[in-house]
Structures are given as structure tokens and as C-alpha cells.
VEXDREN-2710 file (C-alpha; in Angstrom, 1 decimal):
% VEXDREN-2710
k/r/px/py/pz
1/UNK/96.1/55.7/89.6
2/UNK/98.0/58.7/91.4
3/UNK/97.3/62.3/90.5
4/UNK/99.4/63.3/87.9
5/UNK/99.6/66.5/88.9
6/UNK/102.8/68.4/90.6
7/UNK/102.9/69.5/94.8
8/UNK/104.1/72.9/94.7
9/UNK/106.0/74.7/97.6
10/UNK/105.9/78.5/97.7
11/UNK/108.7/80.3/99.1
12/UNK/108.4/84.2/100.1
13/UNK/111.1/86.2/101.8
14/UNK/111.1/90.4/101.7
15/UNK/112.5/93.1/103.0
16/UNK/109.2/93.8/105.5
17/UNK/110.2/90.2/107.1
18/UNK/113.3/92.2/108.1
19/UNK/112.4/95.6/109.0
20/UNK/112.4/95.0/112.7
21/UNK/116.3/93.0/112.6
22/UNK/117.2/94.8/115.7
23/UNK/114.6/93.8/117.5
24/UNK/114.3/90.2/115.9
25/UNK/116.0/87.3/117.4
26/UNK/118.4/85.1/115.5
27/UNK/115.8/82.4/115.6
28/UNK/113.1/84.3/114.2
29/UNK/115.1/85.2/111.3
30/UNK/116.3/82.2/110.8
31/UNK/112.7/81.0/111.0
32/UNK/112.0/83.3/107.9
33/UNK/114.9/82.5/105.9
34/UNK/114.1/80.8/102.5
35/UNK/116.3/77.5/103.5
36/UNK/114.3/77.2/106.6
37/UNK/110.7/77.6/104.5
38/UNK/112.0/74.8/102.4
39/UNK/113.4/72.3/104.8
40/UNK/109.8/73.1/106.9
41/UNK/108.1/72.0/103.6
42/UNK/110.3/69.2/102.0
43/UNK/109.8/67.7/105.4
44/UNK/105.9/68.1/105.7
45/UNK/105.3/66.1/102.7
46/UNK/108.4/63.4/103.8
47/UNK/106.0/62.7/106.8
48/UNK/102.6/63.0/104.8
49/UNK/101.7/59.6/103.4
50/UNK/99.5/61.0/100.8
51/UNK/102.2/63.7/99.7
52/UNK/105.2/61.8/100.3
53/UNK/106.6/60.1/96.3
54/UNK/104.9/62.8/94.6
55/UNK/107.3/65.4/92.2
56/UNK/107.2/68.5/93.9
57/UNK/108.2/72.0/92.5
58/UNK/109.3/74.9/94.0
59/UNK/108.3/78.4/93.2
60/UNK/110.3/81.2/94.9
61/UNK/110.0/84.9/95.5
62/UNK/113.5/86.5/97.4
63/UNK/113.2/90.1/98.1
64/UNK/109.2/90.7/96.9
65/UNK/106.4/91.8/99.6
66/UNK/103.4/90.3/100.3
67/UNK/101.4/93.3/100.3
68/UNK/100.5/92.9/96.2
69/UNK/100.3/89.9/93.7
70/UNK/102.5/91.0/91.2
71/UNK/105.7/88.8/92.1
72/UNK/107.2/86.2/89.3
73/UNK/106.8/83.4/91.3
74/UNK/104.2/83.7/92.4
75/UNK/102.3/84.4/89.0
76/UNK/104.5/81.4/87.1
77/UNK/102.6/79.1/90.3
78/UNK/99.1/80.5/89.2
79/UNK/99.6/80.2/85.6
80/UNK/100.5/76.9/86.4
81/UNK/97.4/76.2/88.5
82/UNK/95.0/77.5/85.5
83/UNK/96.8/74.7/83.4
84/UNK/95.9/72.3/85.5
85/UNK/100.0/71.1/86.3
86/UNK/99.2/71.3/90.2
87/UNK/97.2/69.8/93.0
88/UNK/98.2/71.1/95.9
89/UNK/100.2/73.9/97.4
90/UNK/102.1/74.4/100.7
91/UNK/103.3/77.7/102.5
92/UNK/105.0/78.3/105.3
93/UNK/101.8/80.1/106.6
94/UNK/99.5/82.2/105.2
95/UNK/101.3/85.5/105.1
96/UNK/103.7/83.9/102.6
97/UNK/101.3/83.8/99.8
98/UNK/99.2/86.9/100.8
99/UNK/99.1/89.4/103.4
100/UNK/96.4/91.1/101.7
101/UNK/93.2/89.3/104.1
102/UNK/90.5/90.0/101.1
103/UNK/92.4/88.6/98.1
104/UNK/93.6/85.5/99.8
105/UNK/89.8/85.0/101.2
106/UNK/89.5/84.7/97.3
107/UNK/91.9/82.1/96.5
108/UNK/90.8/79.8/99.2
109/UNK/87.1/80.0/99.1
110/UNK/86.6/80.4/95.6
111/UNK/89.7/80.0/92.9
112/UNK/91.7/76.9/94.4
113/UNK/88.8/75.0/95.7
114/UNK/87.1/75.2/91.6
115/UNK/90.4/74.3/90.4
116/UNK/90.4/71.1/92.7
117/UNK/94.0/72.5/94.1
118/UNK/94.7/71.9/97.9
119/UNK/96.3/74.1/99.8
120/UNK/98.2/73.9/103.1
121/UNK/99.7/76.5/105.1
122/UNK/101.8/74.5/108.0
123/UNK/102.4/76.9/110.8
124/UNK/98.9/78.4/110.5
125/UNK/97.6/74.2/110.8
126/UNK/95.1/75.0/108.0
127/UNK/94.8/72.7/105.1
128/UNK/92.0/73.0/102.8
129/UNK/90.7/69.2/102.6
130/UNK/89.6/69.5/106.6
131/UNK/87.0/72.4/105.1
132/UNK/85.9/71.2/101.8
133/UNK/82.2/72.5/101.1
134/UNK/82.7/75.6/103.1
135/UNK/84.0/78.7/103.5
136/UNK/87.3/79.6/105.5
137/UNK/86.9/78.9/109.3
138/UNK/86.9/81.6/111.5
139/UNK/89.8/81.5/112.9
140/UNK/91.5/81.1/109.8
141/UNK/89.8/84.3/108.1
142/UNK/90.9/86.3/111.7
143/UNK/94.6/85.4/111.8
144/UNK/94.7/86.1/107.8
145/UNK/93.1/89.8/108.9
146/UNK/96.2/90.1/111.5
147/UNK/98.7/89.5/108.3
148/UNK/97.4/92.1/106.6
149/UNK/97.5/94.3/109.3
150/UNK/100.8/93.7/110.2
151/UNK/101.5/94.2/106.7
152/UNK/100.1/97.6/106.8
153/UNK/101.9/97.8/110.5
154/UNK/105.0/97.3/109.4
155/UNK/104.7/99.6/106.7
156/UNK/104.6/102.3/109.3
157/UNK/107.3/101.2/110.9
158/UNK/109.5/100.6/107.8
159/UNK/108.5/104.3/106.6
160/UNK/109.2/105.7/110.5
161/UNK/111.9/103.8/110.8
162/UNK/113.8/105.6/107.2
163/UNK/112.4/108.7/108.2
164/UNK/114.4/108.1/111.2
165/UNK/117.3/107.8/110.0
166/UNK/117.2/110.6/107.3
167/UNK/116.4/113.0/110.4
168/UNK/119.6/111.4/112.2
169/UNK/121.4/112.6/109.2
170/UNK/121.7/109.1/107.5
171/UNK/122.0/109.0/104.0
172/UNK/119.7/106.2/103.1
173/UNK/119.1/107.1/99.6
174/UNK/120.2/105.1/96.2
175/UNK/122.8/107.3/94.0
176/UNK/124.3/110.0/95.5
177/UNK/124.6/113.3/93.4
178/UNK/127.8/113.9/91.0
179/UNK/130.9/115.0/93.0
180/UNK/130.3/112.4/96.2
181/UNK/130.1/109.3/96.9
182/UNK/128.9/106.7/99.6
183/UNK/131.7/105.6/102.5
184/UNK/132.7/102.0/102.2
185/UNK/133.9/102.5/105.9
186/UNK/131.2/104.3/107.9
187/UNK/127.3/103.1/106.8
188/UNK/124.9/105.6/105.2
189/UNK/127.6/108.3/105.3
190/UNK/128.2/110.8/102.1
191/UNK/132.2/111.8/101.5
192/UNK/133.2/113.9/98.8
193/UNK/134.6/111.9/95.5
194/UNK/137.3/114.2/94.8
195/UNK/137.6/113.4/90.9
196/UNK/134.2/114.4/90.1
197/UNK/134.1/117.0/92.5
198/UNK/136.8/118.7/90.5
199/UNK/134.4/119.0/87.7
200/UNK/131.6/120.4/89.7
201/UNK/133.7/123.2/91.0
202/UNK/134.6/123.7/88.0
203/UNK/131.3/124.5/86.4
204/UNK/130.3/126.3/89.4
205/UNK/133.8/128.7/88.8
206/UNK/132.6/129.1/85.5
207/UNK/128.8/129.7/86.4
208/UNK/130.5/132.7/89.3
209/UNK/132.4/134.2/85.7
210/UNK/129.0/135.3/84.4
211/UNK/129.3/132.0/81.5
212/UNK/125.7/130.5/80.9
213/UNK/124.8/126.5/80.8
214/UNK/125.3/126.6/77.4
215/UNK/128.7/128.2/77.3
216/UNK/130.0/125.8/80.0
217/UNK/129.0/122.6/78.3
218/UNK/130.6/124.0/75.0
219/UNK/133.8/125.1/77.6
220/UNK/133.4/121.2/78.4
221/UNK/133.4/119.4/75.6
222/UNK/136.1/121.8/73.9
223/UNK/138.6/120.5/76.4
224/UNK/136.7/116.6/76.4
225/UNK/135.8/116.3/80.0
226/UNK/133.7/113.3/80.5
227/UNK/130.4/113.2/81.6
228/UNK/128.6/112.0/84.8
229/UNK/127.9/108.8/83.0
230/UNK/131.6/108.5/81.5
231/UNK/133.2/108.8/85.2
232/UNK/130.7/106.7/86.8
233/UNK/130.4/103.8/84.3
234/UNK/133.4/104.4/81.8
235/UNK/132.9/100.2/81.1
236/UNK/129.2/101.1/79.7
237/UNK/129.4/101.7/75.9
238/UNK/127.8/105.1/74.8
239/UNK/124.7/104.7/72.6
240/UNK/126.0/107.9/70.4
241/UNK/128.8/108.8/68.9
242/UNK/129.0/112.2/70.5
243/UNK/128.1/111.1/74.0
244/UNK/128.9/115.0/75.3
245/UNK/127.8/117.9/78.0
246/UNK/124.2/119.7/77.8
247/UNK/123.2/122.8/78.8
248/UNK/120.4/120.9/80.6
249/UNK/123.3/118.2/82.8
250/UNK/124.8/121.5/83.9
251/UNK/121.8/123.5/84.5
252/UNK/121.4/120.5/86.7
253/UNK/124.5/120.6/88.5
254/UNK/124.3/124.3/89.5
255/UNK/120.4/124.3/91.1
256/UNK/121.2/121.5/93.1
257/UNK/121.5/122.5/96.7
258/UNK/123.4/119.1/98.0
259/UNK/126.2/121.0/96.9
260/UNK/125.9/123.4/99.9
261/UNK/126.1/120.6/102.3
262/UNK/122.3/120.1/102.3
263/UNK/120.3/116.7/102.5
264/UNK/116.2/117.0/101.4
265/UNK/114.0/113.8/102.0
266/UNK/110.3/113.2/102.0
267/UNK/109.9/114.8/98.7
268/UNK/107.0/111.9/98.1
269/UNK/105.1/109.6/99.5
270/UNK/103.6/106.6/98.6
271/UNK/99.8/106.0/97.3
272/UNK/99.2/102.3/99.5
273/UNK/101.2/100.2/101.2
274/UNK/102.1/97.6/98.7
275/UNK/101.9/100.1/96.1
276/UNK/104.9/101.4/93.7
277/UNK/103.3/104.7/92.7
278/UNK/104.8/107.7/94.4
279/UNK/103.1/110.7/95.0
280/UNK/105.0/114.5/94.5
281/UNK/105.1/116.4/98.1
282/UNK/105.4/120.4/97.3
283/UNK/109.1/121.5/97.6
284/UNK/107.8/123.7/100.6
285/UNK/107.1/120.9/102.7
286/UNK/110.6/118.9/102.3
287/UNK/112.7/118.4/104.9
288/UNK/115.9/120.1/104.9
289/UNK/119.4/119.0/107.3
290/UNK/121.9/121.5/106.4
291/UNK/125.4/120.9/107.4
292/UNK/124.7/117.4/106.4
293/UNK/127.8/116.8/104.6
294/UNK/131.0/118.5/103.0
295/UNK/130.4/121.5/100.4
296/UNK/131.7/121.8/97.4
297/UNK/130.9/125.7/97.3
298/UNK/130.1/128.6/99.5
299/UNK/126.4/129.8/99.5
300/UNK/128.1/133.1/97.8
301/UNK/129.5/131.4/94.8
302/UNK/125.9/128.7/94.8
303/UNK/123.8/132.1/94.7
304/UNK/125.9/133.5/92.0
305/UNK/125.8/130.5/90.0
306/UNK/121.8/129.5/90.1
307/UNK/120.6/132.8/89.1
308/UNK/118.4/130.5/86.6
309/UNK/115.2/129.6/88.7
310/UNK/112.6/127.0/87.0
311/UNK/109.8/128.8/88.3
312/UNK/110.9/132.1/86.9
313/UNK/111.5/130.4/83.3
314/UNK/109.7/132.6/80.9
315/UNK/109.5/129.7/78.2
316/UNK/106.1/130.1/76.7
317/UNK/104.3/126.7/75.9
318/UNK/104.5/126.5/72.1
319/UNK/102.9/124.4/69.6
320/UNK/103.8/121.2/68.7
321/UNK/104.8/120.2/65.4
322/UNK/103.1/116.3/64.6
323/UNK/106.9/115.2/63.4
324/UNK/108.3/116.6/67.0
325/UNK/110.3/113.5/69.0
326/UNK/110.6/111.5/65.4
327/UNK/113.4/113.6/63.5
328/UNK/116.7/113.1/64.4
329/UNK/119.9/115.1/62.8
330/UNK/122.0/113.0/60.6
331/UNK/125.4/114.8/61.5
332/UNK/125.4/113.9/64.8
333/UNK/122.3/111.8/65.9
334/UNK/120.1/113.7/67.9
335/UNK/117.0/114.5/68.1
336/UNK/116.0/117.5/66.1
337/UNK/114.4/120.8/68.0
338/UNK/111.3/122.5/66.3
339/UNK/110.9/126.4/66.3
340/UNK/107.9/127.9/65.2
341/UNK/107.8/130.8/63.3
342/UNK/108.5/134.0/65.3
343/UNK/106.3/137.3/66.0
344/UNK/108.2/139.9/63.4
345/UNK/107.7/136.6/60.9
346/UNK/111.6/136.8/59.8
347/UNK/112.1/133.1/59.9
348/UNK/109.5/130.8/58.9
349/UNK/108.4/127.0/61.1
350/UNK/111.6/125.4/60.9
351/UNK/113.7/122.8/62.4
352/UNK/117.0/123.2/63.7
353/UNK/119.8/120.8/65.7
354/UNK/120.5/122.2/69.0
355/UNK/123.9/119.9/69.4
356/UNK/125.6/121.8/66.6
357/UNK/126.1/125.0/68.6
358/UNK/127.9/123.2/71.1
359/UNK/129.9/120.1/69.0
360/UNK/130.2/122.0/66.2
361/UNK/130.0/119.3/63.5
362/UNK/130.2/120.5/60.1
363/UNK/127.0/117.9/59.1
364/UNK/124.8/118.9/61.6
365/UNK/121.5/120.1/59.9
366/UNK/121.2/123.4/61.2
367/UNK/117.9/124.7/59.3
368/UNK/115.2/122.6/57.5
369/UNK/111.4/124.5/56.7
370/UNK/108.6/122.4/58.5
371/UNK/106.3/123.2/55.4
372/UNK/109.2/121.6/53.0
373/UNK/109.9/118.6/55.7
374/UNK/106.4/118.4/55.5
375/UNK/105.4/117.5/51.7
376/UNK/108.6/116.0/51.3
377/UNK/107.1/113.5/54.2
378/UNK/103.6/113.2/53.3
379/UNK/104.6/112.3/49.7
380/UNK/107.1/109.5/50.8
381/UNK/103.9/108.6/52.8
382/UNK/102.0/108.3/49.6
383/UNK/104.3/106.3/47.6
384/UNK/104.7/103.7/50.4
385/UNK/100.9/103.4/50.9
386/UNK/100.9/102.4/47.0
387/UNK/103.6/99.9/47.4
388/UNK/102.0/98.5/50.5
389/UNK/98.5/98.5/49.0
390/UNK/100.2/96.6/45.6
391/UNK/101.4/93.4/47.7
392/UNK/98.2/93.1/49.2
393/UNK/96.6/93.0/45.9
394/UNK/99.0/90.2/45.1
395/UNK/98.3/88.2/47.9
396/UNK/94.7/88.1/47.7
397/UNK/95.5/85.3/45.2
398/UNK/96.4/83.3/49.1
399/UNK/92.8/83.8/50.0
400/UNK/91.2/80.4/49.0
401/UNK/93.8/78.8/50.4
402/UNK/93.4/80.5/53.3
403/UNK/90.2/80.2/53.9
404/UNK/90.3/76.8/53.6
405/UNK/92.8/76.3/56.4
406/UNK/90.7/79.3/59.2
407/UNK/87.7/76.4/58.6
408/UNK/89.8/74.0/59.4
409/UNK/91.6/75.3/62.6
410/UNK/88.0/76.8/63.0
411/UNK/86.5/73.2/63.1
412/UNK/89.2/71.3/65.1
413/UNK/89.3/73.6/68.0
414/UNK/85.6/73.1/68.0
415/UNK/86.1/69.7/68.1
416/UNK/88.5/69.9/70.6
417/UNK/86.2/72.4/73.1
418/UNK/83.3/69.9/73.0
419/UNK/85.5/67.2/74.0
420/UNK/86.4/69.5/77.1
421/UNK/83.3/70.2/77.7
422/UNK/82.3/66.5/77.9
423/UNK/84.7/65.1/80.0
424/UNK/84.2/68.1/82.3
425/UNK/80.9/67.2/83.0
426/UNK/81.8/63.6/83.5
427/UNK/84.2/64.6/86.1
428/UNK/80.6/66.5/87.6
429/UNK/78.8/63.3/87.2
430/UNK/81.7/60.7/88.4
431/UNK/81.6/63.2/91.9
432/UNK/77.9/63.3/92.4
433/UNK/78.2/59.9/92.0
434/UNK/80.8/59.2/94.8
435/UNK/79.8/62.1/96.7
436/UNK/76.3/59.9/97.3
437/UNK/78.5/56.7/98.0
438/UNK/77.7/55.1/94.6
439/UNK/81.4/54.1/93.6
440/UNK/84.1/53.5/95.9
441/UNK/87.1/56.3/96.7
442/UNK/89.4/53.6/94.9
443/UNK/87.5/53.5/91.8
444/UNK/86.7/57.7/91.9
445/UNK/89.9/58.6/92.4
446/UNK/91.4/56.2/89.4
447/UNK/88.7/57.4/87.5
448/UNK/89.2/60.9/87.9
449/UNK/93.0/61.0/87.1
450/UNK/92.3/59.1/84.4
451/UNK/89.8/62.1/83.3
452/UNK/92.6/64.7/84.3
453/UNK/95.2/63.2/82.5
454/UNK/92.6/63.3/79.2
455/UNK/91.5/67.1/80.1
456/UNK/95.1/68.2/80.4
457/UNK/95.8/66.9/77.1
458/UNK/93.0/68.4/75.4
459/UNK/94.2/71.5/77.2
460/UNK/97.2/71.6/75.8
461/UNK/95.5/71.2/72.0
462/UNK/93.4/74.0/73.0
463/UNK/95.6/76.6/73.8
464/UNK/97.7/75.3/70.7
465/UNK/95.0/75.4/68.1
466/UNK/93.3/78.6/69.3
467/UNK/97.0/80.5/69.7
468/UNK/97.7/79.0/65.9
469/UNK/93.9/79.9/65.0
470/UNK/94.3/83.6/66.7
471/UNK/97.7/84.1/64.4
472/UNK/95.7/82.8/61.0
473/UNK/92.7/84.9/61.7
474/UNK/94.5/88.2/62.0
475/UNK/96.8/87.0/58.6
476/UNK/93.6/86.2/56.9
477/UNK/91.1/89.3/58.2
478/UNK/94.8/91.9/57.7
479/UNK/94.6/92.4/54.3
480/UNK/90.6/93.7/54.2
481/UNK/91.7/95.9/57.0
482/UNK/94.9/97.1/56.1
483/UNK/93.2/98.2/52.4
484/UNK/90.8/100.7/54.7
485/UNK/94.1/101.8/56.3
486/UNK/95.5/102.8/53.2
487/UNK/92.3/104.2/51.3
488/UNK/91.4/106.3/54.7
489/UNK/95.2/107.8/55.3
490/UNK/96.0/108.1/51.0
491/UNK/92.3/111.1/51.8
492/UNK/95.1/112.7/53.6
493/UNK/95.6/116.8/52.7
494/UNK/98.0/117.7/54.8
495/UNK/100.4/115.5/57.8
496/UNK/98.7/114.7/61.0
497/UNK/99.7/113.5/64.5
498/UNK/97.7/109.7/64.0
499/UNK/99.5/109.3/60.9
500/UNK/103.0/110.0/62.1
501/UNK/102.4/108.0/65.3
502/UNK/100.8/104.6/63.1
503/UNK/103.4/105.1/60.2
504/UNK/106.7/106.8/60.9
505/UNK/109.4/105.5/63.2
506/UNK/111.7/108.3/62.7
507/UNK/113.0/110.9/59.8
508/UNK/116.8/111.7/59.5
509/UNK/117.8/114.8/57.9
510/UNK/121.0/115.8/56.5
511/UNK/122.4/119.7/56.1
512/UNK/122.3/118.9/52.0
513/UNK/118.4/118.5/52.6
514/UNK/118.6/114.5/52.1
515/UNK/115.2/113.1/54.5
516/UNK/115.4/109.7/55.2
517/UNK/112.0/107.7/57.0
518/UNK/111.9/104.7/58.9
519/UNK/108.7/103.3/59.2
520/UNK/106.9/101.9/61.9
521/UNK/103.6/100.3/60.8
522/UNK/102.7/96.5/61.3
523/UNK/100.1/96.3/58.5
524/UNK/101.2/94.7/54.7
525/UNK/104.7/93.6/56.2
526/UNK/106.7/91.6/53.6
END
């Protein structure tokens, strides 16, 4: 009997494989190419006798570095390696399935080998059956501590070679600011968009007449000019009806100093190679090209216009209301601004929507009391608590019934584990058996796919039952929980911020003092 099991061929191709182009030749890169990794493989196994017949699948990864795990493909091939689907694996060479030397020490010395999985990497000549019962030959372990060092090598030279180009006065960056765009003639080259960069000297003549952010975006909207999002994506639909100008978007525009003709880069850097986290470099240590591009103002009219600095705000850090980021206005859909109340005491803890001032919709809520909000709120709460706690008094009616069925699951994947368990160590016995020559390889081998084929099945019922079982056990064990839910949050005196974040999913308020709640707990579902 054959092995049952799938060959699969992993494919890796990333931007790192062509950081050096210019230097490549055509044949290396070629060489790389994902069409070259699969003919290499589809061929190996053509010519292998033992491979050859076999279904093979192929797991891919275009455009994903070897430098970290986390890659589909990849992960869909291990997943499908704990489940037993595949026996052996081919790469192109080693660096196509880790260039990390330590973790992929792991996988061949430790995680394939216990889960009886081959693997061959063809350029490197290593396959794993030549070392069974030991650990990775030397040579194998050096040339896998050269891929991670290139790895980390080329990192360098990626990073020098950007940095390059930024001080060359490239523009190697994603999106380019509002008012420019990217030149479909000469590469990495910033030109000025002349559409939106009608709007942007706009706000900036507006900004130079003494008007604030929030003046500008209500000059704005009064005469419907569209937004950064609107020009750049008018086929996107808006998620609100009042999709409009903020003080904030303009505030935005005017500090911005690419609109002098300036280009900053390496404003951060990143934690590892391999790594996706960034980490902020102080604005004193950027580096600056001026002249980089056209202006759209003169540094008279810029320094007129950003008189607001950031670092000079005077916004005190105020307290935050436990309903703050959940209440939204139900004129025009945002969210709703909390003010606390005020040193001379003249207006109490309120909230207030800051979109009215500038669209000027008559149902915008304009002033709601937190303490009011607050009861109103926290009785709702209450009430729903009852209701909630009501239907699982009903249902506790269910709970012979299911109890009955959380023994049974209980008892057949128990059943089912034991069974694994068994043929598992008949699989340990049938191997010491033939690894002291007591049956034949004929006889082992039909043996053990026979005992595969049986494992994978129970497998299968395993994950099955215990996924069915996990479901039933948290139905059956919710409603005793959910009742000390409800009796520890119905103790409640006043709102807090753990009961807003389990129960509410967000409060609408209307200028006739209407609250609507959405709520946002699992527990006592209908």
C-alpha cells in the first residue's frame, strides 16, 4: 500500500530575492522566478521513483520574505502537516522556507522528523531520509547560517540602497501628499496635480487672511468642495452621509512642509529585520532635501499660515467620560465630543456635536447633560439585564437535555482519543519491530499506511467532536455564568468604563433628547 499522504512543493519569491536586480544577471533571476522553482520541482519528483505517481500540492508565497514565518502559504502547508495530509516537502533550497538559521534548525531536527514528513531541499542536495536518527549535518546547519545572514545582509543593502535614493532626491515613498502626484513618465519623480493643488492654495490663501481651520473647512463645505478622499477615489462610496472638511484635514494641510518643496525621510526605522514594527525617529534627526520638488507656496505665505504649532498646543489632558468614543449624534452621524464642566462652573459635564458648527444641520444634538445621559443609560442597562436574565430562566428548562448530550460528546471523543492513542503506539511498536529487522520493509510499510490512513480518520473525528463538544460546553456552562454577569453589573450605583466596554455598542442621541443604545454583549443572545 502507498502512502496516502500528499508531496508538497513550496514556492517562495520576495522582494529581498530582487534587491540586487542591477547587479543580478538574467539567469539568476530567472533562477528565482516562481515558474522556474516549480518546473525544478515537478521535475525532481518526475525523475524520483519513489515520488514520481504521487498527488502533489503546491503551496505558494509571491511577494513574502523569508526573514519570519508569518506568510499564508506557508502556514496553510504546516497546518496541513499537523493534520497529517503530507509526507514530504520539497524546496528549491533551504532559504525558500526559512532564512531564519535557528527556526529552520527546529523544523528539521525536531518538528518534521516527529511528524514522519520528509523534506528535500534540491539545490542545497539535502534530503532528510539520508540523516534519519540525527541531527542536521554540518554542512547543512553552516550553509543554513549563510541564509540567514544574507538575509540580514541584504536587509542592509535594501535599507542603503532606499536611503540612497531618497538622498538622490528620489521619491520612493507610497502616496504622495494632496496637491501632487507621482510622474507616469519619469520614475520616482513628484509633479504637481494641478486640480488638487488648486484646493491647497486655496486654504493656504485663506489661512494668509487671518481665517482659522475651522473657519476654512466651514468656507469649504459652504461652497461643496470635495475632499482629499472625494478627488482621489470619487468611485469609493462614502460611509456618511455628510462625508465633509475638518478643522483637523486642514490643520493638516497647512503644517505640512512638502508644500515648500521639501522631502523628509528616515522618520523611522525598523525594530529587526524581518520585522513590521517601526520605530518613531525624533523630528530633529530627519532628513530634510529642500528644493526637492515644485511649491505650492512661498515660505512667507507657509509661515503665515502654520502659526498653529502641535508642540505649542495648550490643550490640557482632560478627563474622560466612560461613554466617550460610543455616542454618536443622530442628526448627522458622528461621533459626539465630551466637555467637562468648566472652572467658573457655568455649564455643567455635557456633550456636544462638533460637526454642527460647521454643517449646520438643524438635527444635530448640540447639548446633552452627562449626569442625565448617564441615568438615562444606566437604567436602559437595568431593564435589559432583567430581560436577558428572564430568558435564561426559561431556558434552564434545556438543561437535562443538555446535559445529557455534553456526556455524550464528552464520552465519544474519549472514545475516540483512546483509539488514537492505541494505534499510535502500534505504529511505535510496528517500527521497533522493523527497525530490529523483525518484519520486512514490504510488510512495515503496508502496515503502516494502513495505520495512517486509520489515524487520519480518527483525526478528523477528533477535531470534529471536540470543536462540536467546545461549542456545547460554552452553551451549556453560559447560562450559570451569564446569571453572575447580570447579578454582579444589576450592584451597579453609578456607570462605569467595564460596563460600557462588555455592554454598549454605541448610544445615538437626538437634539429632542431621544437616546437610543446598541448593545454589544455576547452573553443570553436570543
Amino acid at each position: 500500500m502507498t502512502d496516502s499522504r500528499k508531496i508538497a512543493i513550496y514556492l517562495r519569491l520576495s522582494i529581498e530575492d530582487d534587491a540586487l536586480d542591477g547587479k543580478a544577471s538574467t539567469e539568476q533571476r530567472e533562477s528565482n522566478s516562481i515558474s522556474n522553482q516549480r518546473k525544478m520541482l515537478l521535475d525532481y519528483i518526475r525523475n524520483d521513483a519513489e515520488l514520481m505517481g504521487q498527488e502533489v500540492a503546491e503551496f505558494c508565497d509571491d511577494g513574502f520574505s523569508g526573514t519570519n514565518m508569518d506568510r499564508p502559504g506557508l502556514q496553510e502547508m504546516l497546518k496541513q502537516v499537523k493534520q497529517s495530509k503530507i509526507s514530504c516537502i520539497l524546496v528549491k533550497d533551504m532559504s525558500r522556507f526559512a532564512r531564519d538559521y535557528i527556526e529552520l534548525g527546529d523544523y528539521l531536527n525536531q518538528i518534521f522528523p516527529f511528524m514522519g514528513v520528509r523534506f528535500i531541499a534540491v539545490n542545497d542536495h539535502y534530503d532528510s531520509r539520508e540523516h534519519e536518527g540525527s541531527t542536521t549535518p554540518l554542512d547543512t546547519a553552516f550553509q543554513t547560517l549563510l541564509y540567514d545572514l544574507y538575509s540580514k545582509d541584504i536587509s542592509v543593502k535594501v535599507k542603503t540602497s532606499f536611503q540612497n535614493k531618497c538622498a538622490n532626491g528620489e521619491y520612493v515613498f507610497g502616496q504622495v501628499p494632496f496637491g501632487y502626484a507621482k510622474s507616469e513618465i519619469e520614475k520616482n519623480t513628484v509633479i504637481v496635480n494641478e486640480k488638487e493643488a488648486e484646493i491647497v492654495r486655496h486654504i493656504f490663501s485663506l489661512a494668509e487672511k487671518g481665517m482659522s481651520s475651522t473657519q476654512i473647512a466651514k468656507e469649504l463645505i459652504a461652497k461643496q468642495t470635495p475632499t482629499v478622499t472625494q478627488m482621489r477615489h470619487p468611485e469609493r462610496k462614502m460611509e456618511r452621509e455628510h462625508h465633509t472638511w475638518s478643522n483637523t484635514a486642514v490643520r493638516r494641510i497647512l503644517n505640512n512642509r512638502f508644500y515648500l518643496g521639501e522631502m523628509a525621510y528616515g522618520k523611522s526605522v525598523r525594530k529587526s529585520v524581518g520585522s513590521k514594527n517601526g520605530i518613531a525617529v525624533p523630528k530633529e534627526e530627519w532628513k530634510v532635501i529642500t528644493d526637492h520638488h515644485e511649491p505650492l507656496v512661498t515660505p512667507e505665505v507657509f509661515a503665515l499660515a502654520s502659526a498653529y504649532r502641535p508642540e505649542q498646543s495648550t490643550k490640557r489632558k482632560r478627563e474622560k467620560h466612560p461613554l466617550t468614543g460610543k455616542i454618536y449624534c443622530g442628526g448627522c452621524g458622528y461621533a459626539i465630543n465630551y466637555k467637562p464642566q468648566r472652572n467658573n462652573g457655568k455649564m455643567s459635564n455635557h456633550f456636544w456635536c462638533r460637526k454642527h458648527s460647521l454643517l449646520q444641520i438643524p438635527d444635530c444634538c448640540t447639548y446633552f447633560r452627562a449626569d442625565i445621559l448617564e441615568e438615562i443609560v444606566l437604567t436602559e442597562l437595568y431593564r435589559e439585564l432583567m430581560r436577558r436574565g428572564d430568558l435564561i430562566k426559561q431556558r434552564e428548562s434545556l438543561e437535562q437535555f443538555q446535559k445529557e448530550e455534553w456526556n455524550r460528546l464528552n464520552k465519544e471523543l474519549g472514545n475516540y482519543q483512546t483509539q488514537y492513542r492505541s494505534l499510535q503506539t502500534e505504529k511505535d511498536t510496528l517500527y521497533e519491530n522493523y527497525a530490529v529487522k523483525q518484519i520486512e520493509a514490504g510488510e512495515y510499510r503496508s502496515r503502516a499506511d494502513g495505520i495512517a490512513l486509520q489515524m487520519q480518520e480518527l483525526s478528523r473525528k477528533i477535531e470534529e467532536t471536540e470543536l462540536a463538544f467546545g461549542r456545547f460546553t460554552e452553551e451549556y456552562n453560559r447560562p450559570k455564568q451569564d446569571i453572575k454577569e447580570i447579578i454582579r453589573f444589576s450592584q451597579m450605583e453609578k456607570l462605569t468604563q467595564e460596563a460600557v466596554d462588555v455592554f454598549i455598542k454605541k448610544v445615538i442621541i437626538y437634539r429632542d433628547k431621544r437616546v437610543e443604545i446598541e448593545w454589544n454583549y455576547a452573553f443570553g443572545e436570543e
